[in-house]
N, CA, C and O atoms as a printed pandas DataFrame, in Angstrom:
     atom_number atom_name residue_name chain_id  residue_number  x_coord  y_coord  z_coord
0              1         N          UNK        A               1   -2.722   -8.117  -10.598
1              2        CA          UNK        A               1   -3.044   -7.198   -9.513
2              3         C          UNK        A               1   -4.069   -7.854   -8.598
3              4         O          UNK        A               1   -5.087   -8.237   -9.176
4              5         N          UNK        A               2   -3.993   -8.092   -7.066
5              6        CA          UNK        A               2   -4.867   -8.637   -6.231
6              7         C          UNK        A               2   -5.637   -7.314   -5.664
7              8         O          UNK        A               2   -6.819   -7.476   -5.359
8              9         N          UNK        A               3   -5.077   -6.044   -5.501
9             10        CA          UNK        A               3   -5.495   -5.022   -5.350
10            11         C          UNK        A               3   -5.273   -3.928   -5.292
11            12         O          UNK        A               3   -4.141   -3.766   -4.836
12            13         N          UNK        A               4   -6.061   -2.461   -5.656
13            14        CA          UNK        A               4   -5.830   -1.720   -6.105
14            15         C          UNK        A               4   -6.587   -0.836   -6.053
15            16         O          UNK        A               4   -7.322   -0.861   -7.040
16            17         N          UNK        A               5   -6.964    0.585   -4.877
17            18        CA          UNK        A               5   -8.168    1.335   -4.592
18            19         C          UNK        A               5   -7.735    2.707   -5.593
19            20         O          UNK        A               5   -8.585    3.565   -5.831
20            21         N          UNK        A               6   -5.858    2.846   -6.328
21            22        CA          UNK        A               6   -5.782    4.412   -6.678
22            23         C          UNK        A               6   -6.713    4.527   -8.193
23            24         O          UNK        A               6   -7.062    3.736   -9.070
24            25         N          UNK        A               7   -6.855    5.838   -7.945
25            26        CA          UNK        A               7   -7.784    6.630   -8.554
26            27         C          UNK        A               7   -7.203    7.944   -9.177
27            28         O          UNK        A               7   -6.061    8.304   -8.891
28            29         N          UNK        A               8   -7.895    8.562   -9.918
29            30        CA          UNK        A               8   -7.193    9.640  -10.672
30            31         C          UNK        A               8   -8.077   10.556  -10.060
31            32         O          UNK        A               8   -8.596   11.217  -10.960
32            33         N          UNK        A               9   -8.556   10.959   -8.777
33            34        CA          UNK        A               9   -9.064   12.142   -8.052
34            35         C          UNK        A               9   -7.593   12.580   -7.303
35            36         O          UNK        A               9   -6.510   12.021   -7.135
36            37         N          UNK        A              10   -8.130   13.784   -6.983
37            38        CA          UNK        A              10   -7.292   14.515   -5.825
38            39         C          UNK        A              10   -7.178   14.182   -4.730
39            40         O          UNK        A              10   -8.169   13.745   -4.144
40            41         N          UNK        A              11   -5.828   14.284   -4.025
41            42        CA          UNK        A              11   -6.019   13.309   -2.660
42            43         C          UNK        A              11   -5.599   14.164   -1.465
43            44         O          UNK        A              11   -4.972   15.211   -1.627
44            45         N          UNK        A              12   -5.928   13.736   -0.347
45            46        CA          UNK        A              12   -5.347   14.326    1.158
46            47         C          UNK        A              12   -4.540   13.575    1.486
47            48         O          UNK        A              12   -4.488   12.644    0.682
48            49         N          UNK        A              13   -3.620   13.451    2.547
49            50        CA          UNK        A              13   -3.044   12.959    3.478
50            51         C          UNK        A              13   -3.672   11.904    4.839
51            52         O          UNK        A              13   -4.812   12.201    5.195
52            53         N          UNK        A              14   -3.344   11.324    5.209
53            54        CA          UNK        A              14   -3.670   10.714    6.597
54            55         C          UNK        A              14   -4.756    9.706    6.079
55            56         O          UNK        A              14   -5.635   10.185    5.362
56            57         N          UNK        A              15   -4.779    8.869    6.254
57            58        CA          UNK        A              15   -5.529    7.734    5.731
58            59         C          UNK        A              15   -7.053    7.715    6.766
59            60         O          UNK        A              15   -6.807    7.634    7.970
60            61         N          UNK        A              16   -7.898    7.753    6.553
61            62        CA          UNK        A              16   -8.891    7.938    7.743
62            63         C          UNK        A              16   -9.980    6.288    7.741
63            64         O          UNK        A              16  -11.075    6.253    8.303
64            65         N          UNK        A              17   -9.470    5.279    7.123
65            66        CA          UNK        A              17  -10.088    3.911    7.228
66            67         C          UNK        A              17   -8.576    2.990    6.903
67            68         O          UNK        A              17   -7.509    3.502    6.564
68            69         N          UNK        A              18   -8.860    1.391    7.132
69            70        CA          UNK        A              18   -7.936    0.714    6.597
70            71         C          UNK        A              18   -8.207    0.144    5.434
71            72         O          UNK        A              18   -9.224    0.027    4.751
72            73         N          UNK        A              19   -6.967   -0.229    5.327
73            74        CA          UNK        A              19   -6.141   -0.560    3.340
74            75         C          UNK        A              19   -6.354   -2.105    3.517
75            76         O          UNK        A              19   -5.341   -2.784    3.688
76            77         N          UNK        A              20   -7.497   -2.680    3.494
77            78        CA          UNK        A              20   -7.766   -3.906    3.813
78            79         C          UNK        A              20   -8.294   -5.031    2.320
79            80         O          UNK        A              20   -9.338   -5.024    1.668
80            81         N          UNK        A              21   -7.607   -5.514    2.257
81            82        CA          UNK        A              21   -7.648   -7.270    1.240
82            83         C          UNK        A              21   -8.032   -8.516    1.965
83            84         O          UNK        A              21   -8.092   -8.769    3.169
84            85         N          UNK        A              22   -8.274   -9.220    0.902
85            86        CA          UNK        A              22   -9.184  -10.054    0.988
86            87         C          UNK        A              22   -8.655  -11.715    0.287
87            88         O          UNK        A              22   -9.354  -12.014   -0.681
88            89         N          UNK        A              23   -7.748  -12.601    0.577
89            90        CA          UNK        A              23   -7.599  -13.660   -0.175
90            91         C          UNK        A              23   -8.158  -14.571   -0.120
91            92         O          UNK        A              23   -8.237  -15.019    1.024
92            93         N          UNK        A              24   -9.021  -15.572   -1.469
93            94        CA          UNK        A              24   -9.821  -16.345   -1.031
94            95         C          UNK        A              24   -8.737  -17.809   -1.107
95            96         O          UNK        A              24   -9.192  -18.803   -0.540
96            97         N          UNK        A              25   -7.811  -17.905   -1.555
97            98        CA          UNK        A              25   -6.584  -19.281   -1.606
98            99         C          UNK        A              25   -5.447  -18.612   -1.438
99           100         O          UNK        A              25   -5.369  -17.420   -1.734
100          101         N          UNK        A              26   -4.408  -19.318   -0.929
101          102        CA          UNK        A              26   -2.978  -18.781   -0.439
102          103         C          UNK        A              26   -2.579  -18.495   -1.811
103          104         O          UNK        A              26   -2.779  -19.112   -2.858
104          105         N          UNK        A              27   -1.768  -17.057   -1.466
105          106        CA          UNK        A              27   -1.701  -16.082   -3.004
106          107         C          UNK        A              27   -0.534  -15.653   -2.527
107          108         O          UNK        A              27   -0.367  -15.152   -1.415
108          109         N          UNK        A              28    0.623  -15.916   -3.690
109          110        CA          UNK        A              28    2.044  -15.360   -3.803
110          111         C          UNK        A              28    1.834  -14.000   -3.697
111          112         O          UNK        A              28    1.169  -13.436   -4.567
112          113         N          UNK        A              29    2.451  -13.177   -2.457
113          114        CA          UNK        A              29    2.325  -11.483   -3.208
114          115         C          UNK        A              29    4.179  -11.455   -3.823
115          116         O          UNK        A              29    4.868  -12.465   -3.683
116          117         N          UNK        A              30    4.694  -10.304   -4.407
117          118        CA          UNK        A              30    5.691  -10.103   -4.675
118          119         C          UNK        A              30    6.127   -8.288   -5.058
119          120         O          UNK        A              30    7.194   -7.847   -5.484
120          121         N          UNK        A              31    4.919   -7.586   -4.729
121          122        CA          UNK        A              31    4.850   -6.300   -5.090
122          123         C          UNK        A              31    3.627   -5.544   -3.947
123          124         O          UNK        A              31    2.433   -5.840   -3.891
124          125         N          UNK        A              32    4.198   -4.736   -3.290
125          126        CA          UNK        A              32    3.257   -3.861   -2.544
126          127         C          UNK        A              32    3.625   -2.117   -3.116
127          128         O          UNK        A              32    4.727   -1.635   -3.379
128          129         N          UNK        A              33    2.585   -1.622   -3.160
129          130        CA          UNK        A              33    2.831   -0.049   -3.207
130          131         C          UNK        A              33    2.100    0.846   -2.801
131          132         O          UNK        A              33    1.091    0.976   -3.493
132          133         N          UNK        A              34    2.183    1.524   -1.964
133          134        CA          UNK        A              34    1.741    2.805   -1.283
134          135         C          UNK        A              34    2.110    4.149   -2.337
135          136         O          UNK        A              34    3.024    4.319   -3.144
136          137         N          UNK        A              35    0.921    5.020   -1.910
137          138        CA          UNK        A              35    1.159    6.617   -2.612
138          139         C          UNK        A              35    1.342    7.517   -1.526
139          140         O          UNK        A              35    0.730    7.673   -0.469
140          141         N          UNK        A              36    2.637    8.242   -2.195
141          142        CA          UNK        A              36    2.656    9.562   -0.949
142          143         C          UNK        A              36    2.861   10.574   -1.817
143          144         O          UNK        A              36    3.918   10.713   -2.432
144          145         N          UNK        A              37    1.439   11.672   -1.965
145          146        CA          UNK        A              37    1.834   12.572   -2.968
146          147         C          UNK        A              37    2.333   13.727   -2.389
147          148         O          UNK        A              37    3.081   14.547   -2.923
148          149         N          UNK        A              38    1.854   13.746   -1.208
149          150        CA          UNK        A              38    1.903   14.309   -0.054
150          151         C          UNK        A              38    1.913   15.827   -0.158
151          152         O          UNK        A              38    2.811   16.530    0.306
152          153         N          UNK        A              39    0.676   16.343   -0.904
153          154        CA          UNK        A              39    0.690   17.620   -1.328
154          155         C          UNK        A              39    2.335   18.567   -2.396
155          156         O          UNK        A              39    2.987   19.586   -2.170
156          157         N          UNK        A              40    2.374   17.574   -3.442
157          158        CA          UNK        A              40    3.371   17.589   -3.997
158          159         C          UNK        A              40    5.060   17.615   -3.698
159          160         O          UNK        A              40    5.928   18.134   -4.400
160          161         N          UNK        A              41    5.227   16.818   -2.317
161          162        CA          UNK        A              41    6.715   16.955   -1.707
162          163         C          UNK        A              41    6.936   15.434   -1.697
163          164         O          UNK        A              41    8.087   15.022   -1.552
164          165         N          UNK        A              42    5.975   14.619   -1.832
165          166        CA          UNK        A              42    6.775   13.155   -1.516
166          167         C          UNK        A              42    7.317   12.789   -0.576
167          168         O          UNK        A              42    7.499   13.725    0.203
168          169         N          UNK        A              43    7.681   11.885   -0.234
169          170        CA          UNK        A              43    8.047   11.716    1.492
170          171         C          UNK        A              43    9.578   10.628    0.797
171          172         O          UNK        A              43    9.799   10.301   -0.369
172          173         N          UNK        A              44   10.371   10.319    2.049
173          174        CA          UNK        A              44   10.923    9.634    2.098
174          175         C          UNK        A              44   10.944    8.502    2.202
175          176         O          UNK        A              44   10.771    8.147    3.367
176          177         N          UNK        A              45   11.136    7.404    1.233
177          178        CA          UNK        A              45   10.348    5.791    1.618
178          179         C          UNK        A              45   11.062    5.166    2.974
179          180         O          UNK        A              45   12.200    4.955    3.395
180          181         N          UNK        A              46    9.918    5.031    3.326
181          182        CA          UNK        A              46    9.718    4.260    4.578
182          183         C          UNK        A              46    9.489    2.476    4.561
183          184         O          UNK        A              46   10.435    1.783    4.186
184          185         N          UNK        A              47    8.536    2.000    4.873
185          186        CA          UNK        A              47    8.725    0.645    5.038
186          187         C          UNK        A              47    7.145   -0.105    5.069
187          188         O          UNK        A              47    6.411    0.208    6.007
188          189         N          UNK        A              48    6.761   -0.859    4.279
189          190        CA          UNK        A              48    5.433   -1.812    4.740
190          191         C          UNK        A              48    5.488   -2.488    4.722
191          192         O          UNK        A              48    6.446   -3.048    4.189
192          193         N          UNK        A              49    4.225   -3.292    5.454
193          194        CA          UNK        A              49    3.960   -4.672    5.959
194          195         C          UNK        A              49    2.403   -5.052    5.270
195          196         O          UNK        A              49    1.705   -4.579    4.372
196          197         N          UNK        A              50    2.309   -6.147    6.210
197          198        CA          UNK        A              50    1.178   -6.766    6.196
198          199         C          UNK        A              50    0.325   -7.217    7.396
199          200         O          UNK        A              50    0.938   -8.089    8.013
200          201         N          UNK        A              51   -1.008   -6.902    8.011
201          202        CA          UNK        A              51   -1.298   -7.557    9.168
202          203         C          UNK        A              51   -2.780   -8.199    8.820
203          204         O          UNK        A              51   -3.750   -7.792    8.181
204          205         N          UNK        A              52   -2.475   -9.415    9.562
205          206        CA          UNK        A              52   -3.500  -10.490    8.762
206          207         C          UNK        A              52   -4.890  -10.197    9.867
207          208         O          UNK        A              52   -4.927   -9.220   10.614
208          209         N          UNK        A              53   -5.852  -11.121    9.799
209          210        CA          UNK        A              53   -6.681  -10.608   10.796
210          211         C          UNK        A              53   -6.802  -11.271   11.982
211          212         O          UNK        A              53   -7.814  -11.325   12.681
212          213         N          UNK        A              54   -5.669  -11.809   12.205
213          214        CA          UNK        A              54   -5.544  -12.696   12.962
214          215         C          UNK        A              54   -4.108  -12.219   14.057
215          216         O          UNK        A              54   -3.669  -12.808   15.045
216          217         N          UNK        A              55   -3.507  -10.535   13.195
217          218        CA          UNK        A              55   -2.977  -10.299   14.114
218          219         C          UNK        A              55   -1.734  -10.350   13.616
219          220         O          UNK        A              55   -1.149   -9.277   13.760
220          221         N          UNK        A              56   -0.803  -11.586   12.829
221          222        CA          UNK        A              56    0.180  -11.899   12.311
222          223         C          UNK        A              56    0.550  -10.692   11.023
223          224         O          UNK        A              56    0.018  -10.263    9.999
224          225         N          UNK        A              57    1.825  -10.482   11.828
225          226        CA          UNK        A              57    2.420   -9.174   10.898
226          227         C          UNK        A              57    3.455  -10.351   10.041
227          228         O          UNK        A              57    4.072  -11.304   10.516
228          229         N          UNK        A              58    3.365   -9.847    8.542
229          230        CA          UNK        A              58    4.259   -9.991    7.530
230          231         C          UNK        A              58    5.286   -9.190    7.126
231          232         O          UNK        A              58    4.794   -8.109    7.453
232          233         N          UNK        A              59    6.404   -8.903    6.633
233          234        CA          UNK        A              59    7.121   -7.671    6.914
234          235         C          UNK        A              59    7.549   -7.317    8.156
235          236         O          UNK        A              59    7.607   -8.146    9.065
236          237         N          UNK        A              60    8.017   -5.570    8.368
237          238        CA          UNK        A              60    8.174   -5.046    6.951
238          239         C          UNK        A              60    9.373   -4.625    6.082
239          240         O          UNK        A              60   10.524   -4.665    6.516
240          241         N          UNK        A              61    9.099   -4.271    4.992
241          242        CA          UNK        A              61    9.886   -4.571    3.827
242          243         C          UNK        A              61    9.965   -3.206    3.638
243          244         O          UNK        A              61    9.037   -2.401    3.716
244          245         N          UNK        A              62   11.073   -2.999    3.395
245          246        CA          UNK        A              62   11.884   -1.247    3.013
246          247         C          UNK        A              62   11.527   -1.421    1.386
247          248         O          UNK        A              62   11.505   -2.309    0.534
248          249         N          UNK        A              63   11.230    0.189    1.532
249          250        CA          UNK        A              63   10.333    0.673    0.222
250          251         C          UNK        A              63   11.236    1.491   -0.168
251          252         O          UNK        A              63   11.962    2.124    0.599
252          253         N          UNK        A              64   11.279    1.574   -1.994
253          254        CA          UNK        A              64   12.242    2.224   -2.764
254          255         C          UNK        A              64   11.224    3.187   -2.923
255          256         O          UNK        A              64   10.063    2.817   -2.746
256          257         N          UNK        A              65   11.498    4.564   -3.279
257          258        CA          UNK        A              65   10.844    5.493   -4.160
258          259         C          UNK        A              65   10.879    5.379   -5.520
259          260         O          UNK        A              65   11.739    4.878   -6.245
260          261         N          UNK        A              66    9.545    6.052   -5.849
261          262        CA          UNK        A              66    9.602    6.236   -7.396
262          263         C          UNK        A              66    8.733    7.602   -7.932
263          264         O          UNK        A              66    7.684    7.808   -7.320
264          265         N          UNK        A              67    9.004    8.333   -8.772
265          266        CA          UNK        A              67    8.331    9.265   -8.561
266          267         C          UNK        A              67    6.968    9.496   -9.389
267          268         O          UNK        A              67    6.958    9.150  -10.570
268          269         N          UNK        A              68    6.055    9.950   -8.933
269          270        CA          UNK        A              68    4.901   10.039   -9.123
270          271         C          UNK        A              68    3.960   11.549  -10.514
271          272         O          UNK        A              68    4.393   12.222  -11.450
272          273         N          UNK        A              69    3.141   11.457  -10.105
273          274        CA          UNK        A              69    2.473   12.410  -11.220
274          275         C          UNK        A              69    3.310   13.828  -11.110
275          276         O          UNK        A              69    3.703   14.072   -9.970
276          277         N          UNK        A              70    3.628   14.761  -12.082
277          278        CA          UNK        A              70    4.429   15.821  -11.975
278          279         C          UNK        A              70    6.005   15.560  -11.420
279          280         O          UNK        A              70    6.759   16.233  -10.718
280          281         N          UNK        A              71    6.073   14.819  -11.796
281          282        CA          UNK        A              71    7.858   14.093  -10.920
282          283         C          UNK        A              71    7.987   14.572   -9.901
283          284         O          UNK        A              71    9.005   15.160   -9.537
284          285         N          UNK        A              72    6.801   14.381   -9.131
285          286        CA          UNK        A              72    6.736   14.615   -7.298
286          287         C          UNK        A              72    7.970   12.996   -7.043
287          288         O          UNK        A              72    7.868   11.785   -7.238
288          289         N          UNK        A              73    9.083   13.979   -6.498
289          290        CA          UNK        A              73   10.077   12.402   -6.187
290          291         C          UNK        A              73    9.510   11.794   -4.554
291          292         O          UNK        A              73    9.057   12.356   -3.556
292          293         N          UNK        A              74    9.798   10.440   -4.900
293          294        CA          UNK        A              74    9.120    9.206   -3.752
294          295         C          UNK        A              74    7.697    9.530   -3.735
295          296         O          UNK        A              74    7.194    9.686   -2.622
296          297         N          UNK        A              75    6.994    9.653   -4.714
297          298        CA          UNK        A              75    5.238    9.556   -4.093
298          299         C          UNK        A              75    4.941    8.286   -4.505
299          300         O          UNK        A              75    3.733    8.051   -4.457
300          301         N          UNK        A              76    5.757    7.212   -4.969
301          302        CA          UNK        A              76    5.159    5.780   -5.152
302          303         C          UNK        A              76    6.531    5.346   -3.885
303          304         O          UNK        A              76    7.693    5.750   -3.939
304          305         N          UNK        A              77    5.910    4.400   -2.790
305          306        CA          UNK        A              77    6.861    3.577   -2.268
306          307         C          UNK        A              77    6.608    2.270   -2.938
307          308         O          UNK        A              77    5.630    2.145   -3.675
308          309         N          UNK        A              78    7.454    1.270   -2.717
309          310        CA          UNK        A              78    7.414    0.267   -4.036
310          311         C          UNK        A              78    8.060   -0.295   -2.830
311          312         O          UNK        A              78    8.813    0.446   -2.198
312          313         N          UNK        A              79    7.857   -1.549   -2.417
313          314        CA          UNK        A              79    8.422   -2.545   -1.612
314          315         C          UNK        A              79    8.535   -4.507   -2.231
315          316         O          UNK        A              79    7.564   -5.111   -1.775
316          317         N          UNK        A              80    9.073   -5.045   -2.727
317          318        CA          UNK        A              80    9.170   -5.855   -3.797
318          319         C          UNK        A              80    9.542   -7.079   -2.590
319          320         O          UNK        A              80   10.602   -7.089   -1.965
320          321         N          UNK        A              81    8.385   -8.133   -2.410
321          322        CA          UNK        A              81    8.255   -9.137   -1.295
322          323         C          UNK        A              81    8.873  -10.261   -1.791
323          324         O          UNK        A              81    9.738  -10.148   -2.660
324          325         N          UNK        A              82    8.550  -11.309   -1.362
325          326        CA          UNK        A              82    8.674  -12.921   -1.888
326          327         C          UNK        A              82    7.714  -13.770   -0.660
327          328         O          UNK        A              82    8.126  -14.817   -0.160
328          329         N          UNK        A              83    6.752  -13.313   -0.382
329          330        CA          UNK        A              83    5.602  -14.260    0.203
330          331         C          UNK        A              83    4.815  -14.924    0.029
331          332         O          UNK        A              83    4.107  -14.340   -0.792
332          333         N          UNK        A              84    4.404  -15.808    0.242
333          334        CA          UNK        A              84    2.935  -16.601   -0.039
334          335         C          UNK        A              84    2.302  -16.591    1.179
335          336         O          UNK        A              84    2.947  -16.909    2.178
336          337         N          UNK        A              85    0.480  -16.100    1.310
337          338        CA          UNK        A              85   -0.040  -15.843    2.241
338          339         C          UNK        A              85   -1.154  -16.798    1.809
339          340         O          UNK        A              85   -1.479  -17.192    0.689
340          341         N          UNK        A              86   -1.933  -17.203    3.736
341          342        CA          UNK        A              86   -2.943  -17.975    3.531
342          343         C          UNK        A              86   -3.561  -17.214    2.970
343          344         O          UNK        A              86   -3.121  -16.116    2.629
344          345         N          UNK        A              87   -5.316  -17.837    2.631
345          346        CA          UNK        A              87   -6.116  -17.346    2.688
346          347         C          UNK        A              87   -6.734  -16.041    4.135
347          348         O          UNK        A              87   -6.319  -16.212    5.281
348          349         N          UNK        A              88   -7.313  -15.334    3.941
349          350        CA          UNK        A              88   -7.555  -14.616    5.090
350          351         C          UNK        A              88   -7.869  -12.978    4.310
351          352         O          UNK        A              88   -7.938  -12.737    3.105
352          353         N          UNK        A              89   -7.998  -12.153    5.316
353          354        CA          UNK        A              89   -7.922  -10.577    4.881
354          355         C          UNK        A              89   -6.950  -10.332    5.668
355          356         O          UNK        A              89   -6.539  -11.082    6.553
356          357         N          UNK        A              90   -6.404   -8.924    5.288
357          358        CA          UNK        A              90   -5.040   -8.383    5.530
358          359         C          UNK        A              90   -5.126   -7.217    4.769
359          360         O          UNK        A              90   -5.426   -7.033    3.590
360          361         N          UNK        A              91   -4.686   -6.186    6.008
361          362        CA          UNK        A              91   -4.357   -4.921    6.102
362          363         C          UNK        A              91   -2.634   -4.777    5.852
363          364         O          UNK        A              91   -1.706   -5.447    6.304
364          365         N          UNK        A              92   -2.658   -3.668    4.982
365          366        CA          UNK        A              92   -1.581   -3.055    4.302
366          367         C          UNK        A              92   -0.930   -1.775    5.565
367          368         O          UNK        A              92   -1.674   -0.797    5.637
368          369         N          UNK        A              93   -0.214   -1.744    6.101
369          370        CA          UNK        A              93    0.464   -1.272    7.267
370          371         C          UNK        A              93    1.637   -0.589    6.537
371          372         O          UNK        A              93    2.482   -1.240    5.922
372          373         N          UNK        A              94    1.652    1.016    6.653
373          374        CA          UNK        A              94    3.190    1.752    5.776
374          375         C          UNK        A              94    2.998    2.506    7.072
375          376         O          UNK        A              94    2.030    2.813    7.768
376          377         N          UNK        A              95    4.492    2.705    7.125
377          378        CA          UNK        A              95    4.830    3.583    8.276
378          379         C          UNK        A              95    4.741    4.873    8.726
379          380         O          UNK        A              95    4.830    5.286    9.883
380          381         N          UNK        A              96    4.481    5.728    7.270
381          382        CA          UNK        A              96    4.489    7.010    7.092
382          383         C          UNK        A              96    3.060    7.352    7.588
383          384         O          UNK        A              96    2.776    8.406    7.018
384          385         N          UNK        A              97    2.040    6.979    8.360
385          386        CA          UNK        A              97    0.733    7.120    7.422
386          387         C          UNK        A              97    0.198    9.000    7.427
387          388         O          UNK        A              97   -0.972    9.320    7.221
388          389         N          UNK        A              98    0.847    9.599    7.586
389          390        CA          UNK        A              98    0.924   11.099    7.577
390          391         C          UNK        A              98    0.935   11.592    6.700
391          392         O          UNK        A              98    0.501   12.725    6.488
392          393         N          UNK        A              99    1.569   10.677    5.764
393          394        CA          UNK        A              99    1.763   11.366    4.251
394          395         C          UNK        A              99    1.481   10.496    3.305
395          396         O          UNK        A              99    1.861   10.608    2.140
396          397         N          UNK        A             100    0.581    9.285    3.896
397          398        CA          UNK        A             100    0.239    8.254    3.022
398          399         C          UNK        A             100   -1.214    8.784    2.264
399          400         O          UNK        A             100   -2.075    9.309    2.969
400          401         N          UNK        A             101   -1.440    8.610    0.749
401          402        CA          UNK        A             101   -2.729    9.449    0.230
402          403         C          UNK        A             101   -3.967    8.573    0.081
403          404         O          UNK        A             101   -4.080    7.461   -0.434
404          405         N          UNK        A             102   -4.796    9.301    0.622
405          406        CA          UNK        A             102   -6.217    8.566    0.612
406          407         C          UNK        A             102   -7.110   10.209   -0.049
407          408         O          UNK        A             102   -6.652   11.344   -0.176
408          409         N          UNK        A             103   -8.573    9.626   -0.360
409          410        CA          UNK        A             103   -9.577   10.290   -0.852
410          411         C          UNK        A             103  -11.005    9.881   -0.902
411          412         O          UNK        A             103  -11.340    8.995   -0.117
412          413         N          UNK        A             104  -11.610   10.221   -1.441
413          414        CA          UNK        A             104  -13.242    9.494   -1.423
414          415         C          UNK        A             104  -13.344    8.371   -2.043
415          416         O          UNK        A             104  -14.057    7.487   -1.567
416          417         N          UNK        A             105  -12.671    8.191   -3.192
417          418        CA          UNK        A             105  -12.396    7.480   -4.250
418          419         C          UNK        A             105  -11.634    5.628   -3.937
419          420         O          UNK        A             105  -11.829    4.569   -4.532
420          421         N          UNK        A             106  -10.632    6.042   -2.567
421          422        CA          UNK        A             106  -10.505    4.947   -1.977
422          423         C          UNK        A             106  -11.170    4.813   -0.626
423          424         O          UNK        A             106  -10.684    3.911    0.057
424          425         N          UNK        A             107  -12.230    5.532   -0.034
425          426        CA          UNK        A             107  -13.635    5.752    0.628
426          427         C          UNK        A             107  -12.354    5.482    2.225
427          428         O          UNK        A             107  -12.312    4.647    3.128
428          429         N          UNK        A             108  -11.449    6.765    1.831
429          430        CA          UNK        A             108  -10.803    7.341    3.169
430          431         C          UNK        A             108   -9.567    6.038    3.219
431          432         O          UNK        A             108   -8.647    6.323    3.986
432          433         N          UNK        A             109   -9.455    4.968    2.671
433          434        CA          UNK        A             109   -8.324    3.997    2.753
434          435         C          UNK        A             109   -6.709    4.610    2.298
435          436         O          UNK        A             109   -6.766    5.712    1.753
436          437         N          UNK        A             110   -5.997    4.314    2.380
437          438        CA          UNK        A             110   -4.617    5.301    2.033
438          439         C          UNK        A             110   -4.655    4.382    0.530
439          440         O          UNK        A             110   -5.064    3.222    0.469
440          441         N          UNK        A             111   -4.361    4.834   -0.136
441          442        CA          UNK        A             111   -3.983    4.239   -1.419
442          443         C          UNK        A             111   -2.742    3.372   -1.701
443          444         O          UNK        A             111   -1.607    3.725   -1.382
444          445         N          UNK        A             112   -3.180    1.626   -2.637
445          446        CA          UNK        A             112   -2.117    1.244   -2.260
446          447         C          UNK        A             112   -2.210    0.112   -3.432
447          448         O          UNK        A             112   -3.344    0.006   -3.900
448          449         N          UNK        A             113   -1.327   -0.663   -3.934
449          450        CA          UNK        A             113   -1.347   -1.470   -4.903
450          451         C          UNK        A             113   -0.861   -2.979   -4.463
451          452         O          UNK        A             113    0.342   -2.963   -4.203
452          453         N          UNK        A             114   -1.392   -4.139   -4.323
453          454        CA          UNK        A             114   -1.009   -5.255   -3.981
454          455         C          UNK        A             114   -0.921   -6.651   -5.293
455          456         O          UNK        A             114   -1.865   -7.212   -5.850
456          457         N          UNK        A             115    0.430   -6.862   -5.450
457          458        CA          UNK        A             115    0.567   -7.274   -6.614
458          459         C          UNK        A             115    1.251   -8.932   -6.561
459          460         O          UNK        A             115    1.991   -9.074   -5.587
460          461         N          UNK        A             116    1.147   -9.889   -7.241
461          462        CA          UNK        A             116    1.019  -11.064   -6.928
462          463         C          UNK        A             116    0.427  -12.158   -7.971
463          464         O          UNK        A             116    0.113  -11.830   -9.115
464          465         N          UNK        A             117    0.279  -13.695   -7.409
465          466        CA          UNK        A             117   -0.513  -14.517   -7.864
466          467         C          UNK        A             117   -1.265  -15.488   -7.254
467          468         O          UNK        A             117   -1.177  -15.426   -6.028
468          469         N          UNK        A             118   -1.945  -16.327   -7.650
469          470        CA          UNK        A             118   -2.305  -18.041   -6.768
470          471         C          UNK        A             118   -1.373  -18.778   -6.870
471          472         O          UNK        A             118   -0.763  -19.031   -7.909
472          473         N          UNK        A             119   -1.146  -19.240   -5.691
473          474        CA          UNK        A             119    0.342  -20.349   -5.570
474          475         C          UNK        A             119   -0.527  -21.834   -5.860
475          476         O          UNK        A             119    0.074  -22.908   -5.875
């Protein structure tokens, strides 16, 4: 796991900061995931990316559903990459962000899982 803000608090909707990482050597990702609990309805998977800080979008990559706490169906989007990224920071970009879940816990970031290695 390169990163990972979810939490087992209660969440809102609408992301109110960014879903921002940090690589210190070019790092294979191969797994991104967003939460949409979306007040127990789940959303329809949509699609994420990546935007570096430099501006350069990665993606994006169509997201499968999976279903989440209480078999809320699609509150995990799951988007399964094959990239290797420089070093740099980079923001996690999902399309939904309306129904993407954030809380205090990820200090207003939408919640999201970035999964991977060092190349």
């Amino acid at each position: 796991t390169i990163f990972n803000n979810g939490n087992v608090y209660a969440v809102d909707n609408q992301p109110t900061q960014g879903t921002v990482f940090t690589l210190s050597a070019p790092t294979k990702i191969v797994k991104i995931t967003t939460y949409h609990w979306n007040y127990g309805r789940g959303a329809w998977p949509g699609q994420i990316a990546l935007r570096s800080q430099t501006g350069a979008l990665y993606g994006p990559w169509q997201a499968m559903g999976l279903p989440g706490q209480g078999g809320v169906p699609n509150a995990y989007w799951v988007a399964h990459v094959d990239i290797v990224l420089p070093p740099g920071t980079y923001a996690v970009v999902d399309s939904e962000p309306a129904t993407w879940s954030q809380n205090a816990g990820s200090f207003g970031a939408g919640i999201a899982m970035v999964e991977g290695y060092g190349d």
